[in-house]
C-alpha positions, -999 to +999 in steps of 0.1 A: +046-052-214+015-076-225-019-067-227-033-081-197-003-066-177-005-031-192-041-034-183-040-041-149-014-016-142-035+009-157-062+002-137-040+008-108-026+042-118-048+066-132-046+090-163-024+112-145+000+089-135-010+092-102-028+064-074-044+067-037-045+029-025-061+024+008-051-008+025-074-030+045-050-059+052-037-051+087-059-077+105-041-108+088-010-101+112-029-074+139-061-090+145-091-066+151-072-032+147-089-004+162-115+009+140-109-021+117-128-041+138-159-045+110-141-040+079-167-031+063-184-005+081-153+012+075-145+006+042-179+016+026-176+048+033-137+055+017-138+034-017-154+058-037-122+078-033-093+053-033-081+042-071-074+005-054-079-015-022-052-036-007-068-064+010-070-100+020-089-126+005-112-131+035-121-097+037-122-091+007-151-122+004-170-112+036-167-074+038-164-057-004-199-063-025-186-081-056-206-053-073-177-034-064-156-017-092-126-005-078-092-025-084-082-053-059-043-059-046-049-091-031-027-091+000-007-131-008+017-132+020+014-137+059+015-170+082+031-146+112+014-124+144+021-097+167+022-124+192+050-146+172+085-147+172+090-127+141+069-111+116+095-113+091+089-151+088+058-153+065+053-171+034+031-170+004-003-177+019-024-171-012-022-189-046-018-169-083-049-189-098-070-178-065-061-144-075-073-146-109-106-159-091-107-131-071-109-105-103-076-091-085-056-063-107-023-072-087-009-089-059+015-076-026+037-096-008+061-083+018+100-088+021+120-083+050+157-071+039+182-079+068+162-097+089+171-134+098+144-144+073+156-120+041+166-147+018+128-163+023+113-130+020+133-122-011+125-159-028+090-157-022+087-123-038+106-140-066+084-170-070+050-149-065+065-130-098+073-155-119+038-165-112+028-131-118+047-130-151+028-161-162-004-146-157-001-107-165-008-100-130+016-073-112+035-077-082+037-050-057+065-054-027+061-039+003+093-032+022+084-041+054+103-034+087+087-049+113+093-039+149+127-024+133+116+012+127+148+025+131+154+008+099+133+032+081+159+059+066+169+067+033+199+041+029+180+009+044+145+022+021+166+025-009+182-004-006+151-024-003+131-010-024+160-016-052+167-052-045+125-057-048+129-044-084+157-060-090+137-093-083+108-081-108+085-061-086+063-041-106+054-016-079+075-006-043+052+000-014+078+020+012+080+043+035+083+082+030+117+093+051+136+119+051+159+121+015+130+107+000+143+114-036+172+090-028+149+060-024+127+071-057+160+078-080+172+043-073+141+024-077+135+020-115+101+008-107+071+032-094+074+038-057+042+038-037+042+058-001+032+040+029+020+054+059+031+036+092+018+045+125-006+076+130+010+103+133-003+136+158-018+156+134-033+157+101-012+187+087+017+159+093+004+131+073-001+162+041+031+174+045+051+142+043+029+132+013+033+163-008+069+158-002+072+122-009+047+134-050+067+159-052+101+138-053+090+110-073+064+090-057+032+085-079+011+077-052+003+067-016-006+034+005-025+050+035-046+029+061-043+042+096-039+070+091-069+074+070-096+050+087-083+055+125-089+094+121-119+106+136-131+121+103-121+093+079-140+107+045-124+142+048-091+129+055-087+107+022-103+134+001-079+158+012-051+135+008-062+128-024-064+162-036-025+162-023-020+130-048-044+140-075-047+176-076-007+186-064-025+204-033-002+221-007-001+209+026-020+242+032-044+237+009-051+198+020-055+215+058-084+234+046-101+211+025-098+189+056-114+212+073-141+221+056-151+189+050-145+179+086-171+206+095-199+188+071-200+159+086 
């Protein structure tokens, strides 16, 4: 690995071998998501504790001080809605040399494996890497499912999250599933957690992260479930004392608490 990519990637995952990312990007497919509405007012609060932000350009202009320190994962594909036909029909929407502008430590792009548009998913990943390559800039892919969610068990998860390192990714961003380990073996590459729709309770999210560290994941991708929690700043610093700090899902509940109670 060069320089500049050993770098970067380091700047992503911390001494421990660990990361907490918290992603910003919904609004470039969602709109104004509920309590996204002012990106900023709710991401001042949460970057001291996330290692990176995954974010879109715009946002990134309008809503992060430039004084800011923490990594960038520049958000480069998109062109679809909720109110399209399909969100698996996106494209590269960002360029390589405005990421270089931007300061950004790597780039995301999503793929869509067995949807109508998998082979332009699959291409674009390949062409954002060779640009990547170029550059020393990582590529992160984010097996995305779209309205599918059946889609997201071990089998389909591994099987995208393979074929995305297969194509050069330098990090997965999936989904944590049951037989989590399966997706982790067969991904040579580190596998990021996402988090997908809130889930009912807190003790929920901390459970399915300390299972996901515990077989093989180095780190999480958590936005709504984060920021759409009604105590936002407790909720990542418990979660990051899951990722950082190998915290039970006990433990994390308390910590959650107690901070919950200062606020």
């Amino acid at each position: 690995m060069e320089w500049g990519m050993a770098n970067r990637m380091a700047q992503l995952i911390q001494s421990d071998g660990h990361t907490l990312f918290l992603p910003v990007d919904h609004g470039y497919f969602q709109g104004p998501t509920r309590r996204l509405e002012e990106p900023r007012k709710t991401i001042e609060p949460l970057l001291p504790y996330a290692d990176a932000i995954f974010i879109t350009r715009g946002v990134l202009r309008s809503s992060v001080d430039p004084d800011n320190t923490k990594p960038v994962i520049l958000r480069v594909s998109g062109g679809t809605s909720m109110v399209g036909k399909d969100l698996a029909n996106e494209g590269i929407t960002t360029s390589m040399e405005e990421a270089i502008r931007l300061n950004a430590s790597a780039v995301g792009i999503s793929i869509f494996v067995g949807s109508e548009y998998e082979k332009e998913s699959l291409l674009n990943l390949s062409k954002l890497v060779d640009e990547g390559e170029k550059y020393g800039i990582p590529v992160m892919a984010v097996t995305a499912v779209g309205r599918e969610l059946e889609k997201r068990d071990a089998r389909y998860l591994a099987l995208s999250s393979r074929i995305a390192a297969e194509l050069g990714a330098r990090v997965v961003k999936t989904y944590w599933c049951e037989d989590f380990d399966r997706v982790v073996t067969g991904c040579p590459v580190p596998v990021i957690m996402a988090g997908g729709p809130q889930v009912d309770t807190e003790l929920e999210v901390f459970e399915f992260v300390y299972d996901g560290m515990q077989k093989g994941a180095i780190g999480v991708n958590l936005g709504r479930n984060i920021w759409q929690n009604d105590f936002p700043v407790a909720m990542i610093k418990a979660i990051r004392a899951v990722v950082h700090q190998n915290a039970s899902p006990k433990e994390a509940q308390e910590l959650f608490s107690s901070e919950k109670g200062g606020s």
